[in-house]
C-alpha positions, -999 to 999 in steps of 0.1 A, spaced: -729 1 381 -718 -5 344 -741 -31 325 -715 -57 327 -719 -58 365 -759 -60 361 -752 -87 334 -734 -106 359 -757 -106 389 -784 -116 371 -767 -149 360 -770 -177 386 -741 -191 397 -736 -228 411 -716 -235 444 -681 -250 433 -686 -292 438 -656 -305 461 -643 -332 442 -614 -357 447 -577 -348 437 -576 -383 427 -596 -394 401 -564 -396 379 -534 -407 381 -503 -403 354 -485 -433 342 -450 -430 354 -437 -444 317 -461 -434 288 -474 -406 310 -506 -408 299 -536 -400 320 -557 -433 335 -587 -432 353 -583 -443 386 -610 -470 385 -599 -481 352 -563 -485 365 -575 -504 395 -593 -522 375 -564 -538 353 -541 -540 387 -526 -510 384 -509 -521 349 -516 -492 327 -533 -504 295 -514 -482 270 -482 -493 278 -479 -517 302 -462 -507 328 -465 -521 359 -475 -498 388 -458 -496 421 -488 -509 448 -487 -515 487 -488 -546 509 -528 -541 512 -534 -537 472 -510 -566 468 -519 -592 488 -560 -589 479 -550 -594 442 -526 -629 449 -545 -645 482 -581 -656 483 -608 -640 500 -607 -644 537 -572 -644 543 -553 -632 581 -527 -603 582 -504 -616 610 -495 -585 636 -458 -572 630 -433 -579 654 -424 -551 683 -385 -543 676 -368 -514 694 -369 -479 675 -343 -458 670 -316 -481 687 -288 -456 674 -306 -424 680 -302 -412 644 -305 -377 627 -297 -364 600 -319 -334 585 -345 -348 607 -346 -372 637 -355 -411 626 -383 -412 649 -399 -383 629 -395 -400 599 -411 -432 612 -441 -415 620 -443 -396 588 -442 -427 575 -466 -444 596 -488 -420 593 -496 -423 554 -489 -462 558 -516 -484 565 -488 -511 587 -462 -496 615 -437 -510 590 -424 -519 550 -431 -554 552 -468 -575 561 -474 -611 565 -506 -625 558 -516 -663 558 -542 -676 534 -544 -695 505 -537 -688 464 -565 -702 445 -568 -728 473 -536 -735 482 -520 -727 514 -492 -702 516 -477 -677 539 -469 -644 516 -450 -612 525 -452 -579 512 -431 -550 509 -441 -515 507 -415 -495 486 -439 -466 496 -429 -468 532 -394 -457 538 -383 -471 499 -391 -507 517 -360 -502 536 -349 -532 556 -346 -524 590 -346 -543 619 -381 -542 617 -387 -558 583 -362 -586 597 -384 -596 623 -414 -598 601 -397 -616 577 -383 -644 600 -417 -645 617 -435 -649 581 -411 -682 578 -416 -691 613 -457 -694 604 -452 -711 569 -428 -735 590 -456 -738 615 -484 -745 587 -463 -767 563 -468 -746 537 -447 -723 512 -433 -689 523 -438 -664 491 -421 -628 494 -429 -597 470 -398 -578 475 -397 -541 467 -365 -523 482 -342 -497 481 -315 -513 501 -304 -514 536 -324 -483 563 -291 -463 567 -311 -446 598 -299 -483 616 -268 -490 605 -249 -517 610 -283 -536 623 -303 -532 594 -271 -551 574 -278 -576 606 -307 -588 584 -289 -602 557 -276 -632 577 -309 -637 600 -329 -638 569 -306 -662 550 -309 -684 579 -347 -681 580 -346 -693 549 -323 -724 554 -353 -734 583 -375 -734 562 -354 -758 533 -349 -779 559 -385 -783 565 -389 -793 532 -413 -764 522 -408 -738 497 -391 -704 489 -407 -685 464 -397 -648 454 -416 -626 433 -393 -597 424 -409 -562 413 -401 -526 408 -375 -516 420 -354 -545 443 -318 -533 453 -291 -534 474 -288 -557 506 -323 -568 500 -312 -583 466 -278 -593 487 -297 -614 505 -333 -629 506 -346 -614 474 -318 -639 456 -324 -666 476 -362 -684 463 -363 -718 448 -379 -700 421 -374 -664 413 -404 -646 396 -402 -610 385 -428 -590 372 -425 -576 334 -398 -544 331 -386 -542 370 -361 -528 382 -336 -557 402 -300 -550 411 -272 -545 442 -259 -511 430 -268 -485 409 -263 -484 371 -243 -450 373 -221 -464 402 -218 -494 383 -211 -475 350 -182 -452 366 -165 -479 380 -164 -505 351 -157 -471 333 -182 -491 302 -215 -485 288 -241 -506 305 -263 -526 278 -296 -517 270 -325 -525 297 -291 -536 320 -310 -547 357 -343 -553 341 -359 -581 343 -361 -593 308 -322 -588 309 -323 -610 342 -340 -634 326 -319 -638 293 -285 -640 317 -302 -667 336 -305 -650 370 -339 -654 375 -365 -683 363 -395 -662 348 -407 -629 341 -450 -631 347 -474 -604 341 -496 -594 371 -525 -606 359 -511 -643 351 -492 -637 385 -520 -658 409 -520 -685 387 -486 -687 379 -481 -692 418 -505 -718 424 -489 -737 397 -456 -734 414 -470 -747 445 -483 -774 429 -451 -788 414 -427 -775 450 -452 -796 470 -455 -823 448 -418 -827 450 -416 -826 486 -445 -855 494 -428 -873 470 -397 -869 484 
């Protein structure tokens, strides 16, 4: 045994500790590393740069409803009406979704109230399926108005889409026209549509109901558009401008009503209610 073995033996090793893999996390702009605490701290905004992190429908709606509030069950819709595949079948991908997903689907009600007022609010998870709108998410969304309806209160959706699910075809574009007609129910009611648009909201979703609010709200560099800026680009055959489909650009072009940061963002809604409601006792 050569002396560097003896050395070695002699020198008391500690068991390796099992630690979580995620006690980091990389900012997707600025890339620089945030401790997770920290960064759920400040709402998933990192503090360097201010980007706005992508969260779910869980993470979202604790930081904009008060404590207490009810997550209404998601409607039953048929799955896999066309019996898709591609690569894989759609019902695999549903529950490979599902299974990392807290809700069977990318969009959750819950009823409650912001900072004491009453609202219905919607959520959708870009982290299940891109926040595809399905048939699924069409159901949930018509029942979301169907309960602000129900309570005489405001409907408020955080969209966060990709577009259309191809795996359903020409029923997921179904949506567009059920949801726009959701949303004339509830006008005629008298209550109010408020969207809240963040990072990233495209294709029919921003066709449809994420264009649709009586004020449009967008949170601070996100992504909102129909199609891409490199489909967009080839057939205009022109350079896009600078920060073309962000919100800031939105907002200077008058297609949306205010950019808010997330942590002026329960606030900013419970002033809104304030003046919508207002307006429609008055009325």
């Amino acid at each position: 045994m050569s002396w560097l073995n003896r050395v070695r033996q002699r020198i008391p090793f500690v068991a390796k500790r099992d630690t979580p893999d995620n006690l980091w996390q990389k900012c997707r702009k600025c890339h620089e590393m945030l401790f997770t605490k920290d960064y759920e701290e400040n709402l998933w905004v990192c503090p360097r740069c201010d980007d706005h992190g992508r969260i779910g429908a869980d993470c979202r709606l604790g930081q904009v409803l008060d404590d207490g509030y009810e997550v209404l069950p998601s409607p039953v819709v048929k799955e896999d009406p066309l019996k898709f595949k591609d690569s894989k079948r759609y019902t695999e991908r549903l529950k490979a979704a599902r299974n990392s997903a807290p809700h069977p689907d990318a969009l959750t009600n819950a009823a409650g109230t912001i900072k004491g007022r009453k609202a219905v609010v919607g959520v959708q998870d870009f982290g299940f399926m891109g926040g595809s709108m399905g048939m699924a998410v069409g159901e949930a969304f018509i029942a979301g108005v169907d309960r602000a309806v129900a309570e005489g209160c405001p409907y408020v959706i955080f969209t966060a889409a990709g577009g259309a699910r191809m795996q359903e075809g020409i029923l997921s574009l179904m949506q567009m026209p059920r949801t726009t007609v959701a949303i004339q129910r509830l006008k005629a009611a008298g209550l109010p549509y408020i969207v809240v648009l963040t990072d990233p909201t495209t294709g029919g979703v921003t066709a449809s109901y994420a264009m649709l609010g009586d004020v449009q709200i967008a949170e601070p560099d996100a992504l909102i558009g129909f199609a891409g800026q490199r489909v967009i680009q080839d057939t205009i055959r022109e350079k896009l401008p600078e920060g073309f489909q962000r919100a800031e650009y939105l907002l200077a072009h008058g297609m949306i009503d205010m950019v808010v940061h997330r942590k002026e963002l329960k606030d900013r809604l419970a002033s809104v209610i304030d003046y919508l409601m207002a307006a429609k006792q008055a009325a």
